[in-house]
N, C-alpha and C positions, 0 to 999 in steps of 0.2 A: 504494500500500500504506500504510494505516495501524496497522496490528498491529507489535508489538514483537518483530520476531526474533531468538530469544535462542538463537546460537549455531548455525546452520545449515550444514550445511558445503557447500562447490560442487568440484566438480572438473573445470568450467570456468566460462568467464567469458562471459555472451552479451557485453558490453562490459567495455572494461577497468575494475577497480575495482566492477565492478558484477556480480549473479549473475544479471540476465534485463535484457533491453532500461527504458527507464523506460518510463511509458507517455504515449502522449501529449500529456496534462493536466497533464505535472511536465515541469518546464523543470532543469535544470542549471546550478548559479550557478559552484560551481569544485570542484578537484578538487586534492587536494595530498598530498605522502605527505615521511615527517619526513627532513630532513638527513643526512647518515651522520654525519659530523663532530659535529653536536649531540647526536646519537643518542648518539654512543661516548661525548659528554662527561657529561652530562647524564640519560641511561636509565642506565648501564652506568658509571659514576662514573671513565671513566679515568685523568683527571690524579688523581684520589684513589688508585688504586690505584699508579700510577707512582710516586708519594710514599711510598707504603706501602711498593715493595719497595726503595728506594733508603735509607728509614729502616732497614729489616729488613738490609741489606746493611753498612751503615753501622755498624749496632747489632754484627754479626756481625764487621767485620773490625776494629772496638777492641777486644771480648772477646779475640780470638784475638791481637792484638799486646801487651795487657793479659796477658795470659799468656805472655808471653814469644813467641811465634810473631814468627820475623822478617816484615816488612812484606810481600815478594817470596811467601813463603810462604802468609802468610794472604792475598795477592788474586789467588792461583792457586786459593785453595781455593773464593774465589768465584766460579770458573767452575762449574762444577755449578747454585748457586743459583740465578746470573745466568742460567742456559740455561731454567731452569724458568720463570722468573719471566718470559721473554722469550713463552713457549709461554705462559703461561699470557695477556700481554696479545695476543699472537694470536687467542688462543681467543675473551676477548672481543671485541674489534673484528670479529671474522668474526659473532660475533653479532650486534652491533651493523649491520653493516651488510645483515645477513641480515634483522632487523627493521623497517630502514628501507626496503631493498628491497623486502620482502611486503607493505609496508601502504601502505593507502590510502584517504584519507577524502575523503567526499565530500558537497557541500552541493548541495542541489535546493530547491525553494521549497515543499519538503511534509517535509522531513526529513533527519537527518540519517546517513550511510552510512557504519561503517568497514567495511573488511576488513584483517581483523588474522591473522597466525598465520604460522609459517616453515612445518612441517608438517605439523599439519591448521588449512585455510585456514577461518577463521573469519567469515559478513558478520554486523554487528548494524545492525539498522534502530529511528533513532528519531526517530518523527513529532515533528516541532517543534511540535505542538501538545501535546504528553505531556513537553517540557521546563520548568521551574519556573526555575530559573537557571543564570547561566551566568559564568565567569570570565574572565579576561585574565592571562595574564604574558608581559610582555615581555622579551625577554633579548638578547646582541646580535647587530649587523648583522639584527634588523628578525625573527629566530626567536622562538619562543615556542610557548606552552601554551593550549589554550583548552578548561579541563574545563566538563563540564554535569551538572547536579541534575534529575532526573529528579522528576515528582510522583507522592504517595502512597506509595504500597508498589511501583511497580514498580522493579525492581532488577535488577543480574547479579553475580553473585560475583567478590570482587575478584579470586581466584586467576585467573579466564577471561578478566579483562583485563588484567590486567599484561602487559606494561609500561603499556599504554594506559588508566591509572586514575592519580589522583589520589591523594600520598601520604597514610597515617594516615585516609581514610577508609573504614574496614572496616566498619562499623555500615553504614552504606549508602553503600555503592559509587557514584562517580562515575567514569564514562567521560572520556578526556579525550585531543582529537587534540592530540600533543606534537612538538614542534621543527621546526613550518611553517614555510616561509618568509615576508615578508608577512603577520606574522598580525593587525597591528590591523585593516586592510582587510578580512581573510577576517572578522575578526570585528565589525568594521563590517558586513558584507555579510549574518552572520547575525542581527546583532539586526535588519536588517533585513526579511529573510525569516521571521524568528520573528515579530517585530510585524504582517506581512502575513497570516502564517497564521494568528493568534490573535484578530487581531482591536484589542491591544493596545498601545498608541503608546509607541513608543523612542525618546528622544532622548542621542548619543551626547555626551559630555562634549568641550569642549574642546580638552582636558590629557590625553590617552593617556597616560600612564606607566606604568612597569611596577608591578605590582601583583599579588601572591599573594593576596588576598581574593578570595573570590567577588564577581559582580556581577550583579545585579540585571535582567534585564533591563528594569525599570521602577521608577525612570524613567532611569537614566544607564547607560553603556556606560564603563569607567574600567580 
């Protein structure tokens, strides 16, 4: 398949991570789907929000001791906050790891495969020949981000990819499989398979380091 499919839903799976068999001219490079841990830290901001309600709670039991409320007093009346604030990082983390669960991206030597979505299951297919560039970020024990630019005017709405989009680009939306494990390798593996399928020689740099700029895939991989 070389067509862009933008947003097709399956409600099953002829292979895993996949919505019909490949065919037998596309080979399968690898297949990954993000962290839960990275996911809750990183998609879904938790140690930011854990800070948030500990400031919030913090903020709450000086007012009320500032007011005269004995100490014993005001962090009985933190139980209530604290219970909500508990459900509410529940609530995330179930998300979190509901998103890391359903998705899965996958690299062939014709293209690139997510399948995104907790309840309507979402595949998008995009031919590595219809990619323009592509990024690196590394972050630690070896997880990271690896968004792609798509050429021309083809595009999908960020709202249809979030989480799995690229922050602040809203003008044109970038897809981006987030908190793999191995991801300079996987990304190695695709300037590879992108250079193969283009036609276009990649040479990957050196010095992998981690890096939020897009990257080129010609000429270095950074």
């Amino acid at each position: 398949m070389t067509s862009l499919n933008n947003g097709r839903e399956y409600e099953f799976e002829a292979e895993f991570g996949l919505p019909e068999p490949l065919p037998k001219a596309e080979r399968m490079i690898w297949q990954s789907s993000p962290n839960v841990r990275e996911t809750a830290i990183h998609m879904f901001h938790m140690r930011k929000l854990v800070l948030y309600f500990i400031a919030l709670g913090c903020v709450r039991v000086a007012y009320l001791s500032a007011s005269g409320v004995a100490w014993d007093a005001a962090l009985i009346s933190m139980l209530l906050p604290t219970g909500l604030a508990l459900i509410a990082l529940a609530a995330t983390f179930t998300l979190a790891w509901l998103t890391a669960t359903t998705t899965v991206y996958t690299l062939t030597d014709k293209r690139i495969i997510m399948r995104v979505g907790i309840v309507l299951t979402l595949t998008y297919n995009f031919p590595l020949r219809l990619i323009e560039s592509a990024g690196l970020k590394v972050g630690s024990k070896g997880f990271g981000d690896i968004p792609i630019a798509l050429k021309g005017d083809t595009r999908i709405a960020w709202v249809h990819l979030w989480p799995h989009a690229r922050a602040w680009r809203l003008a044109k939306p970038e897809p981006m499989m987030r908190c793999i494990p191995d991801v300079q390798q996987k990304a190695l593996q695709l300037s590879q398979a992108w250079s193969h399928a283009t036609g276009v020689g990649v040479a990957p740099t050196a010095d992998q380091k981690a890096d939020a700029h897009p990257m080129n895939w010609n000429p270095s991989l950074t």
